[in-house]
C-alpha positions as CSV (number, residue, x, y, z in Angstrom):
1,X,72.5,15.0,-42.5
2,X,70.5,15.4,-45.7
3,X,74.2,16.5,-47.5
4,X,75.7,13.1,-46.4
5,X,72.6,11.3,-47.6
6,X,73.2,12.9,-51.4
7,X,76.8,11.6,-51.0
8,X,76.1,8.5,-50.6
9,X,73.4,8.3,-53.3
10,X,75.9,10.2,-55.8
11,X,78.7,7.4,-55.0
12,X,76.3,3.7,-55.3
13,X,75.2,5.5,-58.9
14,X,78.9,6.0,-59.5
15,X,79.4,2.3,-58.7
16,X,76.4,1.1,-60.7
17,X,78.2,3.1,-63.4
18,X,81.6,1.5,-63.3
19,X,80.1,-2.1,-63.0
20,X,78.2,-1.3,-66.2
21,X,81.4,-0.1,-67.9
22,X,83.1,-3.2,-67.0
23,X,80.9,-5.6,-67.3
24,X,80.8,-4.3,-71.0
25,X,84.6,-4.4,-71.5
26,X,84.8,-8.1,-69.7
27,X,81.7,-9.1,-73.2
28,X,84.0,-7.6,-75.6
29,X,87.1,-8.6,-74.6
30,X,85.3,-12.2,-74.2
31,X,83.8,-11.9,-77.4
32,X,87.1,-10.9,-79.1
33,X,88.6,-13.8,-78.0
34,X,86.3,-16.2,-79.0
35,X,86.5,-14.7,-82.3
36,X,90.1,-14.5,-82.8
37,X,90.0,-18.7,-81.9
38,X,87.4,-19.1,-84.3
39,X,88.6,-17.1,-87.3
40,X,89.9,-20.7,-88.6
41,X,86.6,-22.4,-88.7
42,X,84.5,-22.4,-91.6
43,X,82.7,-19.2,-93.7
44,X,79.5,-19.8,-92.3
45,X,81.0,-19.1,-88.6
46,X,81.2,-15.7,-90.1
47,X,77.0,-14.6,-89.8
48,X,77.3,-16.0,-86.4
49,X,80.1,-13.1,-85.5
50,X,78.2,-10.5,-87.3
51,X,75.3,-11.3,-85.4
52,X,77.5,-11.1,-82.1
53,X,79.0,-7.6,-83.5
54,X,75.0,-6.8,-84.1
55,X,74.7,-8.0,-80.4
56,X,78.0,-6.1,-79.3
57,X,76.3,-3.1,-80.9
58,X,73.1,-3.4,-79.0
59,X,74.7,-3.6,-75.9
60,X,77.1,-0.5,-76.2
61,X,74.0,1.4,-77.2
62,X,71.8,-0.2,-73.9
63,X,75.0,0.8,-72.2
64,X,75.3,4.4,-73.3
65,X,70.8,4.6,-72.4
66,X,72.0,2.9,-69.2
67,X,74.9,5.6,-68.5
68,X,72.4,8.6,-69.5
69,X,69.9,7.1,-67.1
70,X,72.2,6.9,-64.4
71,X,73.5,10.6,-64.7
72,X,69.5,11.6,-65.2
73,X,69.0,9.9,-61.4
74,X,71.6,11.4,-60.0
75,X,70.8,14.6,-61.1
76,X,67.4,14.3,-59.6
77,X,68.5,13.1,-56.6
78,X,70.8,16.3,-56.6
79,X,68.1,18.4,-56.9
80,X,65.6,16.5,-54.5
81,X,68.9,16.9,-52.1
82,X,69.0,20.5,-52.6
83,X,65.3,21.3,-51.9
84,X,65.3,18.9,-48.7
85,X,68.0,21.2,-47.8
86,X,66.6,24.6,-48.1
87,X,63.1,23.0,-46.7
88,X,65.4,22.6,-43.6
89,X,66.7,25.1,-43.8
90,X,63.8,27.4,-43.6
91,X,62.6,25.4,-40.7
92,X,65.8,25.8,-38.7
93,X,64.7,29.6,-39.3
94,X,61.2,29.7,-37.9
95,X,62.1,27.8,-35.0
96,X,65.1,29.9,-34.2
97,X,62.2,32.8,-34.8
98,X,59.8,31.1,-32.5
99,X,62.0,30.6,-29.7
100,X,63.3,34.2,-29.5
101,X,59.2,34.6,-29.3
102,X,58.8,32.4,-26.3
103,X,61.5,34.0,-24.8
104,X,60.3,37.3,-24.9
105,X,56.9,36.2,-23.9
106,X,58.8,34.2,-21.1
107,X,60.8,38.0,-20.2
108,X,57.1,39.4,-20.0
109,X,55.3,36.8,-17.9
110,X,58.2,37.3,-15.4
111,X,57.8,41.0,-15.5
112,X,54.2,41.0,-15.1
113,X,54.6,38.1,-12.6
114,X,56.6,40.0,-11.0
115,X,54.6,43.3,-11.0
116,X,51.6,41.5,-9.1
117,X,53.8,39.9,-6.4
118,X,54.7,43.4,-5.8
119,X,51.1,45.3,-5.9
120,X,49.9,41.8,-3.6
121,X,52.5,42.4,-1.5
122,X,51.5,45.8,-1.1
123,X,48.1,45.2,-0.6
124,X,48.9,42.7,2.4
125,X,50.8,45.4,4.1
126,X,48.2,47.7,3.8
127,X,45.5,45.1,5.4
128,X,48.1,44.4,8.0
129,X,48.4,47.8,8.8
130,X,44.2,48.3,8.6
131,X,43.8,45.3,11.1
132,X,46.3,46.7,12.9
133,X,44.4,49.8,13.6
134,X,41.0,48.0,13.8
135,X,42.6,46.3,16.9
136,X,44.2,48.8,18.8
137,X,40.4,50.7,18.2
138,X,38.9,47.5,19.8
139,X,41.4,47.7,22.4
140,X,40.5,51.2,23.1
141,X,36.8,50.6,23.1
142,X,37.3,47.7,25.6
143,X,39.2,49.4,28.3
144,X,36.3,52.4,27.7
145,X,33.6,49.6,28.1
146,X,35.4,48.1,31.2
147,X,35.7,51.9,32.7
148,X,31.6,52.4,32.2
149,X,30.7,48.7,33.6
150,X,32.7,49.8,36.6
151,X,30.8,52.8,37.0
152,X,27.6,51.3,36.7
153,X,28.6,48.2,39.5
154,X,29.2,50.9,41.9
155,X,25.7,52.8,40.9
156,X,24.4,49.2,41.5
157,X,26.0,48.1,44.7
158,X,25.1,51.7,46.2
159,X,21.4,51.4,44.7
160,X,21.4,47.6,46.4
161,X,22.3,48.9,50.1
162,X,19.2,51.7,49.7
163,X,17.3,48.5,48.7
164,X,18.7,46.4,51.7
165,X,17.4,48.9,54.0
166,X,14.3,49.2,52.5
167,X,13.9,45.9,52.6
168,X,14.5,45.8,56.3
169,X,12.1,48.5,57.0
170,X,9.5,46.4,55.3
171,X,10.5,43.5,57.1
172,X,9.6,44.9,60.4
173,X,6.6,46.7,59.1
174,X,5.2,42.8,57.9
175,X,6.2,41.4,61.0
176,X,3.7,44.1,63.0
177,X,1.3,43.1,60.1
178,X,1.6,39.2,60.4
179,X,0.7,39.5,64.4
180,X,-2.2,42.0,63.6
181,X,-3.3,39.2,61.1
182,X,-2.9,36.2,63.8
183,X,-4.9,37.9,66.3
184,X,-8.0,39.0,63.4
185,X,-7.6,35.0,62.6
186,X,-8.1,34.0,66.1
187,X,-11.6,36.4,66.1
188,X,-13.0,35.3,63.1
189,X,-12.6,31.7,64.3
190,X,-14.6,32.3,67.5
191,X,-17.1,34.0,65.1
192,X,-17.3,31.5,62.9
193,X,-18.0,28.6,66.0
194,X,-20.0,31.1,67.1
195,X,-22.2,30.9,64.2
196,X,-21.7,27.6,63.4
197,X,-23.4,26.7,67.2
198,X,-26.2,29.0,65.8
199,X,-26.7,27.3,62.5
200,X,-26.8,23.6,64.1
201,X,-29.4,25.1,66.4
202,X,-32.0,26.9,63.8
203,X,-31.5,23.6,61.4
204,X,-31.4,21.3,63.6
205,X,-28.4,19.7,61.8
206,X,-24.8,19.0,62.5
207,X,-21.8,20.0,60.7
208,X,-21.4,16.6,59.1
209,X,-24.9,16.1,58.3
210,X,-24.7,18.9,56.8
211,X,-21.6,18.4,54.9
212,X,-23.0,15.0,53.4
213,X,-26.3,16.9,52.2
214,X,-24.4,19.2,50.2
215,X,-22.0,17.0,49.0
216,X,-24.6,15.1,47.6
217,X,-26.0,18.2,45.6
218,X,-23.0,18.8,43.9
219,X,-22.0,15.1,43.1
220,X,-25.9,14.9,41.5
221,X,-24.9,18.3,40.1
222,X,-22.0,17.1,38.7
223,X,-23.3,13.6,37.5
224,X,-25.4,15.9,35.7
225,X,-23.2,18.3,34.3
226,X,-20.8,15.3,33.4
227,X,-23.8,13.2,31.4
228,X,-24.2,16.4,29.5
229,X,-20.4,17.1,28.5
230,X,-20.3,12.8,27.4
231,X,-23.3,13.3,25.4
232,X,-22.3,16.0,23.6
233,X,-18.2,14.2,22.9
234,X,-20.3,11.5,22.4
235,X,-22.9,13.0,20.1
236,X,-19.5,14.7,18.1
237,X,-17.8,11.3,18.2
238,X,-20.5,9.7,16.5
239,X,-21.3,12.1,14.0
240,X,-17.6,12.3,12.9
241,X,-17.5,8.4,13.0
242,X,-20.7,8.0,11.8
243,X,-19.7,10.3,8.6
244,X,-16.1,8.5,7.3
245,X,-17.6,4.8,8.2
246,X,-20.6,6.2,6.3
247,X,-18.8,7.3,3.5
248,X,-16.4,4.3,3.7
249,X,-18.8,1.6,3.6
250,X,-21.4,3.3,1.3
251,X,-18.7,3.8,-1.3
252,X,-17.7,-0.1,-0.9
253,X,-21.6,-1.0,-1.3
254,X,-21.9,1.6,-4.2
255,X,-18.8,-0.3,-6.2
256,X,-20.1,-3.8,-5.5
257,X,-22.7,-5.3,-7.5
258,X,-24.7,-8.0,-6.7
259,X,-27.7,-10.2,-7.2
260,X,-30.3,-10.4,-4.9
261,X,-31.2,-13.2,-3.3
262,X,-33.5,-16.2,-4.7
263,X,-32.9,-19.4,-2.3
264,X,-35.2,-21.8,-0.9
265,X,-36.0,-24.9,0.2
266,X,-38.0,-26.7,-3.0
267,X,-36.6,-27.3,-6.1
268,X,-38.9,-27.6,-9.1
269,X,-37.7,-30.4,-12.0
270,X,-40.1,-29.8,-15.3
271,X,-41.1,-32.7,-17.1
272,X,-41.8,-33.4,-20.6
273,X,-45.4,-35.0,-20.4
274,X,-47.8,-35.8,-17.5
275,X,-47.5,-39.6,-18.2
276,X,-43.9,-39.1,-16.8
277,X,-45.3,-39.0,-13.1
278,X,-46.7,-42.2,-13.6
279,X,-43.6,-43.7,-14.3
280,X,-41.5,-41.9,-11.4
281,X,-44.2,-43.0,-9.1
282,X,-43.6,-47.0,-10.2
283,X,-45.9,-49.9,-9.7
284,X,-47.3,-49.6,-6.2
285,X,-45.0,-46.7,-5.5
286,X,-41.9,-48.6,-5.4
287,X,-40.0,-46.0,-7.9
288,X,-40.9,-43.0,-5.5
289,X,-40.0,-44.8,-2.4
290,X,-36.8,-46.0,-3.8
291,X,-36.0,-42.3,-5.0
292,X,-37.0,-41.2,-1.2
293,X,-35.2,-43.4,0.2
294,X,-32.0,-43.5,-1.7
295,X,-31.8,-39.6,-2.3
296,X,-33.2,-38.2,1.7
297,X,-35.0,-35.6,-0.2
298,X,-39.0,-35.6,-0.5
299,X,-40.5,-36.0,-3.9
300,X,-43.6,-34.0,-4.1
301,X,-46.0,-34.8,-7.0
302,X,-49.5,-32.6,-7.2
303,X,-51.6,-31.2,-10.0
304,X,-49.1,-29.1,-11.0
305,X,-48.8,-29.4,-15.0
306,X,-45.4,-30.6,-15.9
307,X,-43.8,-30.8,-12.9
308,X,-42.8,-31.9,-9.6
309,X,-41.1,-30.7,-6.5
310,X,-38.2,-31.3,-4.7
311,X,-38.7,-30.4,-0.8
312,X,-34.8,-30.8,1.4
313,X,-33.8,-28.6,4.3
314,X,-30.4,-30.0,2.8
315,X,-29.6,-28.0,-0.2
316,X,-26.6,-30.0,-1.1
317,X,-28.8,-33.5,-1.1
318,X,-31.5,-31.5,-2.5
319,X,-29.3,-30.8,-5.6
320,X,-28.1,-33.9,-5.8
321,X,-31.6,-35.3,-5.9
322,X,-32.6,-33.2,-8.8
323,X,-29.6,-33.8,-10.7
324,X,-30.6,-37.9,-10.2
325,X,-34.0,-37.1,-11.1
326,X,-33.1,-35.2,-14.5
327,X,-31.2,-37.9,-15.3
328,X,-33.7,-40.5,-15.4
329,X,-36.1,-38.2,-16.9
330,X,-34.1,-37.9,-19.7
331,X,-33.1,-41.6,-19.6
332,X,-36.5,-42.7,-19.5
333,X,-35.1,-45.7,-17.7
334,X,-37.2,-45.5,-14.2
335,X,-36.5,-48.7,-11.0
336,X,-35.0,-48.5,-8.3
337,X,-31.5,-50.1,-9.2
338,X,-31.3,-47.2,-11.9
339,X,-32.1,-44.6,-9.0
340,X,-28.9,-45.9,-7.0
341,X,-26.6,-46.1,-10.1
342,X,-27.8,-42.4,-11.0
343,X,-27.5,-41.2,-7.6
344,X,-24.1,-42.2,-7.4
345,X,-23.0,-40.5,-10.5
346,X,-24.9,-37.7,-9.4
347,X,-22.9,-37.2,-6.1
348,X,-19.8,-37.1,-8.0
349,X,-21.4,-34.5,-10.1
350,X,-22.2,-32.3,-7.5
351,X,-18.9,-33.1,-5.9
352,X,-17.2,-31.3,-9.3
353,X,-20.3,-28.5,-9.2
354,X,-19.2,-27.5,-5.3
355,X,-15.3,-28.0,-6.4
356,X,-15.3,-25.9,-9.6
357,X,-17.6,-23.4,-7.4
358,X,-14.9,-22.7,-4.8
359,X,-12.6,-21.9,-7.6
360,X,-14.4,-19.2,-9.4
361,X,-15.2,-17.8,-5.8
362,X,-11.2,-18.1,-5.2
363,X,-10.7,-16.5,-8.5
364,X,-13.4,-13.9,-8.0
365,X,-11.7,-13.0,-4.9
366,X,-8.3,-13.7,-5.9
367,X,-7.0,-15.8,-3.6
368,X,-4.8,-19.1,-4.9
369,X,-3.0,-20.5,-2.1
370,X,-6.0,-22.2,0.0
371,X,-5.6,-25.1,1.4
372,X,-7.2,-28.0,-0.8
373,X,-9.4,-29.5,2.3
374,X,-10.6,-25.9,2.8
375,X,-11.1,-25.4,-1.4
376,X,-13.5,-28.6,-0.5
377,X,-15.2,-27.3,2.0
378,X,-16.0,-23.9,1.0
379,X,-17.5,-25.6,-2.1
380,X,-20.1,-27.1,0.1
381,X,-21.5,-23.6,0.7
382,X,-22.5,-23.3,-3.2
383,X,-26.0,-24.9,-2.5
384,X,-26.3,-23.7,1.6
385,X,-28.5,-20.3,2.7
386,X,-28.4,-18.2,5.4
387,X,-32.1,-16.5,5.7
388,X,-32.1,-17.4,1.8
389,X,-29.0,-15.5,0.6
390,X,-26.5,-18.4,-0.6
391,X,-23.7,-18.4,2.0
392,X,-20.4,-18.4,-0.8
393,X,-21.8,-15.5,-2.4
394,X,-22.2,-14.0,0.7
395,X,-18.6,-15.0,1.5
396,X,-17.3,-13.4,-1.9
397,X,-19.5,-10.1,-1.0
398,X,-17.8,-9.2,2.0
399,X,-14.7,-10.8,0.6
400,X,-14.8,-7.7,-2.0
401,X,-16.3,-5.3,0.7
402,X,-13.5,-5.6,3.3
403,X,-11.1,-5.5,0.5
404,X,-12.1,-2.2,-0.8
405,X,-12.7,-0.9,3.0
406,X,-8.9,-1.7,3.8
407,X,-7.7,0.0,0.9
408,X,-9.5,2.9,2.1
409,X,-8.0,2.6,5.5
410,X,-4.4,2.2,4.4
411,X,-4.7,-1.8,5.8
412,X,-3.8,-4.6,4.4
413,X,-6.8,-5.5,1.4
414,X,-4.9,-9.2,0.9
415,X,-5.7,-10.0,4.6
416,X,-8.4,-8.3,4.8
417,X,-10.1,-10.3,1.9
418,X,-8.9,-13.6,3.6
419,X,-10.4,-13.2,6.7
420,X,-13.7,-12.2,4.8
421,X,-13.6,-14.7,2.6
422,X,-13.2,-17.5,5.3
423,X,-15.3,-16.3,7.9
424,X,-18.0,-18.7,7.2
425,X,-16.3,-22.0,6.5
426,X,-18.0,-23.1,9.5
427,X,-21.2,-22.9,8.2
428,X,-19.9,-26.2,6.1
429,X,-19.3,-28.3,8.8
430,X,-21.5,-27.2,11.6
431,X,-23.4,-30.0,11.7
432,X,-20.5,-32.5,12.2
433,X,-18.7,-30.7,14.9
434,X,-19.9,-29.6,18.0
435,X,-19.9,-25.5,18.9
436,X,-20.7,-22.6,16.8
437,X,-19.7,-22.2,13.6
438,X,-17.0,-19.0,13.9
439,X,-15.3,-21.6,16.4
440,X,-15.5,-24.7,14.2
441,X,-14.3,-22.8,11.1
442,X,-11.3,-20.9,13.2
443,X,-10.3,-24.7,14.0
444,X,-10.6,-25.8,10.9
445,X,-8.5,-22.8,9.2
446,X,-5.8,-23.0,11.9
447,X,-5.6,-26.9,11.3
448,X,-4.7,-26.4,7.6
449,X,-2.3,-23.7,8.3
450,X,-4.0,-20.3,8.2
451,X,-2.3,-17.3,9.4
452,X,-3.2,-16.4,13.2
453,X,-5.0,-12.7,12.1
454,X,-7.2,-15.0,9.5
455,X,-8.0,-17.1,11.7
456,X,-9.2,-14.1,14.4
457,X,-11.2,-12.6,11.9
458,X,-13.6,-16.6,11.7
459,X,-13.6,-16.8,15.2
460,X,-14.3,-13.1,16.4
461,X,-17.0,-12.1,13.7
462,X,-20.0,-12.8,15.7
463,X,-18.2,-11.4,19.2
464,X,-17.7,-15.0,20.2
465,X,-13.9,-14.2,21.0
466,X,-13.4,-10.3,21.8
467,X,-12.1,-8.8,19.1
468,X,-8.2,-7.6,18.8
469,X,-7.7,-6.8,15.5
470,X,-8.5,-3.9,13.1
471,X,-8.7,-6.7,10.4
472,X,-11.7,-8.6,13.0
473,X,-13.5,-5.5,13.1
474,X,-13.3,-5.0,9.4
475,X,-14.9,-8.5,8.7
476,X,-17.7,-8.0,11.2
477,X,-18.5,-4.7,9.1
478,X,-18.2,-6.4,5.5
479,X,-20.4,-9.4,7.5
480,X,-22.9,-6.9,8.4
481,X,-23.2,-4.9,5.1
482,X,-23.6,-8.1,2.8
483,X,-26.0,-9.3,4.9
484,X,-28.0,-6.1,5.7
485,X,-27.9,-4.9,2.0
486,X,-31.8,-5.2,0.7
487,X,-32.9,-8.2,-0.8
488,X,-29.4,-10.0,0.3
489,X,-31.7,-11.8,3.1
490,X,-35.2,-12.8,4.0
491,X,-36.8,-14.3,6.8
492,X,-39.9,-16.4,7.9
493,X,-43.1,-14.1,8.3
494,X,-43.4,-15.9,11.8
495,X,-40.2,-15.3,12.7
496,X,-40.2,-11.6,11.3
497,X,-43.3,-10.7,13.4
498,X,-42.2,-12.4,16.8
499,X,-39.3,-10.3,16.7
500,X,-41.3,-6.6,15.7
501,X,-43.5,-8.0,18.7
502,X,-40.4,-8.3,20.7
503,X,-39.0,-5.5,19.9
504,X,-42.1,-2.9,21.3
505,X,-41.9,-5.4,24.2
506,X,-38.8,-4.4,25.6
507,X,-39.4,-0.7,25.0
508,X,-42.8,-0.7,26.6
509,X,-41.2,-2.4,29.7
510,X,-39.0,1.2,30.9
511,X,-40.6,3.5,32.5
512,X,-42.0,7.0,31.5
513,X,-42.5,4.9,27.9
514,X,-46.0,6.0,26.3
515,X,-46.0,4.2,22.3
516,X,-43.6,2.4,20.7
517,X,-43.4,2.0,17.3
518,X,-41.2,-0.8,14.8
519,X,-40.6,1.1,11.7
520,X,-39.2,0.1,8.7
521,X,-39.1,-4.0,8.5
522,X,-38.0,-3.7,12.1
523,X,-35.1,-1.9,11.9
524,X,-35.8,1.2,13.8
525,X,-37.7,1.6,17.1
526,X,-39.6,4.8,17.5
527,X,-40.2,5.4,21.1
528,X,-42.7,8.3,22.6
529,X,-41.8,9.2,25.9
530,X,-44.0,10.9,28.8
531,X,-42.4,14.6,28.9
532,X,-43.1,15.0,32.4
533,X,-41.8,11.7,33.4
534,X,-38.0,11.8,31.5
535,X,-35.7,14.7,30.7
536,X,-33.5,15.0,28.0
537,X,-31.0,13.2,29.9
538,X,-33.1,10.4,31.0
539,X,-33.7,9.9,27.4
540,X,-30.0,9.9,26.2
541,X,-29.9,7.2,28.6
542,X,-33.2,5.2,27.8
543,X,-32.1,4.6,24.2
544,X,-28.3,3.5,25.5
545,X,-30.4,0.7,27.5
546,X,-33.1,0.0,25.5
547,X,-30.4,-0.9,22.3
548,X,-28.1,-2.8,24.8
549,X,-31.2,-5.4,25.9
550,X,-31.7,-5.7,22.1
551,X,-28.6,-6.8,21.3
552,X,-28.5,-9.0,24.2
553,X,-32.0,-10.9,23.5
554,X,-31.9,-10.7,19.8
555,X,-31.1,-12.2,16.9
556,X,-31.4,-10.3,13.5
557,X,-29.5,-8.7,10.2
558,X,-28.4,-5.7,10.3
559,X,-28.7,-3.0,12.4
560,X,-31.4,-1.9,14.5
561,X,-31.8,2.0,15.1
562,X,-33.5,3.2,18.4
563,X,-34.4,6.6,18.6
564,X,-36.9,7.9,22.2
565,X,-38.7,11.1,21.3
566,X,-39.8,13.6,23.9
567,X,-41.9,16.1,23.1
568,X,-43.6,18.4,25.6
569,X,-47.0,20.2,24.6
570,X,-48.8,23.1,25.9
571,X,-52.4,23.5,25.5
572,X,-55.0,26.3,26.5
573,X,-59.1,27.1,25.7
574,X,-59.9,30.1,24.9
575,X,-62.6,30.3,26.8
């Protein structure tokens, strides 16, 4: 292929060659012509034909460069030819080389191939001939294992028929027994009526008297014996309990912290100057009456320097009577027309105070989705008290103390925190609707949608509905501990000693009871017990009663701890 390409390149620069060569003789003969017709024209004619023959010249010599160029290509293209060739020719050579190497590679791969299909031949047949061998040994062991279990069936059916009749001999010999036995039953029988005659005679008794004597023994034994083993589980139960609720609630306490409580009924406005009571007081009295009058809240003006009191059971009028009065204070503007106007835009304030309340207290809690009736109501609780502790920070206490006791008990904290949170809506409206105020705030949650475990935790918190939930049980707790915490709640003095009075009145009243003591603000009852008069038992049972007729009579914060002592004293003289 490459020789045929030189060919052809040798032959075009041929061509290109000849074409030159005649295009050449076609100008001279052309020229000649011309020159011949023109020889008859005038002398000057003749520079124009030596400047052709100058011309002619030039073009033989670009000619002759043109022919030597030619014959310079070809001859390179010659020798390009050549190397292409030998280049190919050296290939052709290694690849003849290379495939006599494949083949021989090819000649051992068989070979070796062909070795291992031997040797794995080989080695099959030898396996073959190994299992072989392993089998008929099998086959041999077999038959001698068959051989011995024959031998030892026939030991065993022989051994069996020696056992058969032993059996029978024994048979017989327990039949002799079993009539010996019947007649020895029969004696002991008349023995035993015999001496049953004789009992009923010396105690003067029958048999089911008797029987109903000791069978009341060992049901008082038992009764006994069954106290002890429930006091004891009960005893473990309660310390266990009493330990992880202890540690459960004391670390929700611990992480809360709260103010204590400040509440009451009398709000105290300061005023600039004395003369300033003269002027709230009015001509005749007119300005204090209006202000009573308009406002529901008593306006109490003594010696005090400064000042003047505010006196409301009615927190919520009471604000909104010293919001009225600061006003005109600082207005200086004092009659009764200028009371109502204030008081108006007063309400409106308080309105916004209880509204922007119960959003900070949802926000503290962090709940966002409450009903906007509820958000209005729960802002009423901003200026209401419960034993002086203000009832939405109450709410927002056990809010955050069920939520932190649920997450310790793998519940859910959201719910949890709900039910807390909403427990005392009630307390809001309890004067409008009729019934306590866990029912009225249960029917006021499920009215505006509440879930159905919310709403269980409202209505069950004070027992008033039995309790079904863990979530319930967890807002009566976070109920308890915000309100038992010190200084979250205070009480009358008259109402405080009634009950310690109370309380050493019902303990006095069992029997065996010798002094009773209320300890600590009323919260534990220390009773001393005659030793002679209760056991231990006795007084296991004494504290279960006495704590039950507390609960049941009672109303107080907190929990109340009962504890009977016994205590049994020996005394001599030495004499």
């Amino acid at each position: 292929m490459p020789m045929t390409a030189m060919s052809v390149g040798l032959a075009l620069i041929g061509l290109l060659i000849a074409g030159l060569l005649a295009w050449i003789g076609l100008t001279l003969s052309r020229r000649k012509a011309v020159g011949i017709a023109t020889s008859q024209q005038e002398a000057s004619r003749l520079e124009t034909a030596q400047l052709e023959a100058a011309q002619l010249e030039a073009a033989q010599l670009e000619a002759a460069q043109l022919t030597a160029g030619a014959k310079s290509a070809a001859e390179l293209v010659r020798r390009q030819a050549e190397e292409d060739a030998a280049v190919l020719r050296t290939r052709a050579e290694a690849a003849e080389q290379r495939a006599e190497e494949i083949r021989r590679a090819a000649e051992d791969r068989a070979s070796e191939v062909r070795r291992d299909a031997e040797q794995r031949a080989s080695d099959v047949r030898r396996e073959a001939e190994a299992e072989a061998q392993s089998i008929r040994d099998d086959l041999r062991e077999q038959r001698l294992e068959m051989e011995r279990r024959d031998h030892r069936l026939t030991e065993r059916e022989e051994r069996l028929d020696e056992q058969h009749r032993g059996i029978e001999e024994r048979h017989a010999e327990l039949t002799a027994q079993l009539a010996e036995l019947e007649q020895r039953k029969q004696e002991i029988k008349d023995l035993e009526d015999e001496r049953r005659r004789i009992l009923e005679g010396v105690a003067n008794l029958t048999t089911e008297q008797a029987k109903a004597e000791l069978v009341a023994a060992i049901e008082d034994e038992a009764k006994r014996h069954a106290h002890t083993i429930v006091r004891d589980i009960e005893r473990q139960a309660l310390d266990e309990g009493e330990t992880k609720a202890r540690k459960i609630i004391t670390g929700a306490v611990q992480r809360l912290a709260s103010e204590q409580t400040s509440e009451s009924v009398v709000s105290v406005v300061h005023l600039p100057s004395d003369d300033m009571k003269g002027r709230i007081i009015g001509r005749e009295g007119r300005n204090i009456r209006s202000f009573e009058q308009t406002t529901g809240v008593n306006l109490i003006i003594d010696d005090t320097p400064e000042a003047v009191l505010l006196s409301c059971f009615d927190p919520v009028r009471r604000e909104t009577a010293r919001l009225t009065l600061d006003s005109l204070v600082l207005d200086g503007r004092i009659h009764p027309s200028r009371i109502e106007e204030i008081y108006e835009r007063s309400k409106g304030e308080v309105a916004e105070l209880c509204q922007r309340a119960a959003e900070d207290a949802m926000a503290d809690v962090g709940i966002t989705d409450l009903h906007p009736e509820l958000v209005r109501t729960m802002g009423l609780l901003r200026y209401r008290t419960s034993y002086g502790q203000n009832v939405l920070k109450h709410l927002i206490e056990s809010a955050h103390i069920a939520g932190m006791m649920a997450a310790e008990l793998g519940l859910d904290p959201k719910l949890c925190k709900r039910g807390a949170f909403l427990h005392d809506i009630g307390k809001a409206l309890t004067h409008e609707s009729e019934g306590s105020h866990a029912i009225v705030g249960a029917d006021l949650a499920r009215k505006y949608g509440e879930n159905d475990d919310v709403v269980h935790c409202i209505e069950a918190h004070h027992n008033e509905v039995e309790v079904r939930t863990v979530e319930a049980v967890l807002t009566q707790a976070a109920d308890a501990v915000s309100g038992g915490r010190p200084g979250a709640r205070r009480e009358s003095l008259e109402a405080y000693v009634q009950r310690l009075e109370r309380l050493e009145e019902i303990a006095m009243h069992h029997e065996g009871v010798e002094k009773v003591f209320a300890m600590q603000a009323g919260r534990e009852i220390r009773v001393m017990v005659l030793p002679d008069a209760v056991d231990d038992i006795a007084a296991q049972v004494m504290a279960r009663d006495i704590a039950k007729q507390v609960e049941e009579e009672l109303t107080y914060p907190g929990q109340i701890r009962v504890t009977v002592v016994r205590e049994s004293r020996a005394t001599e003289v030495a004499k």
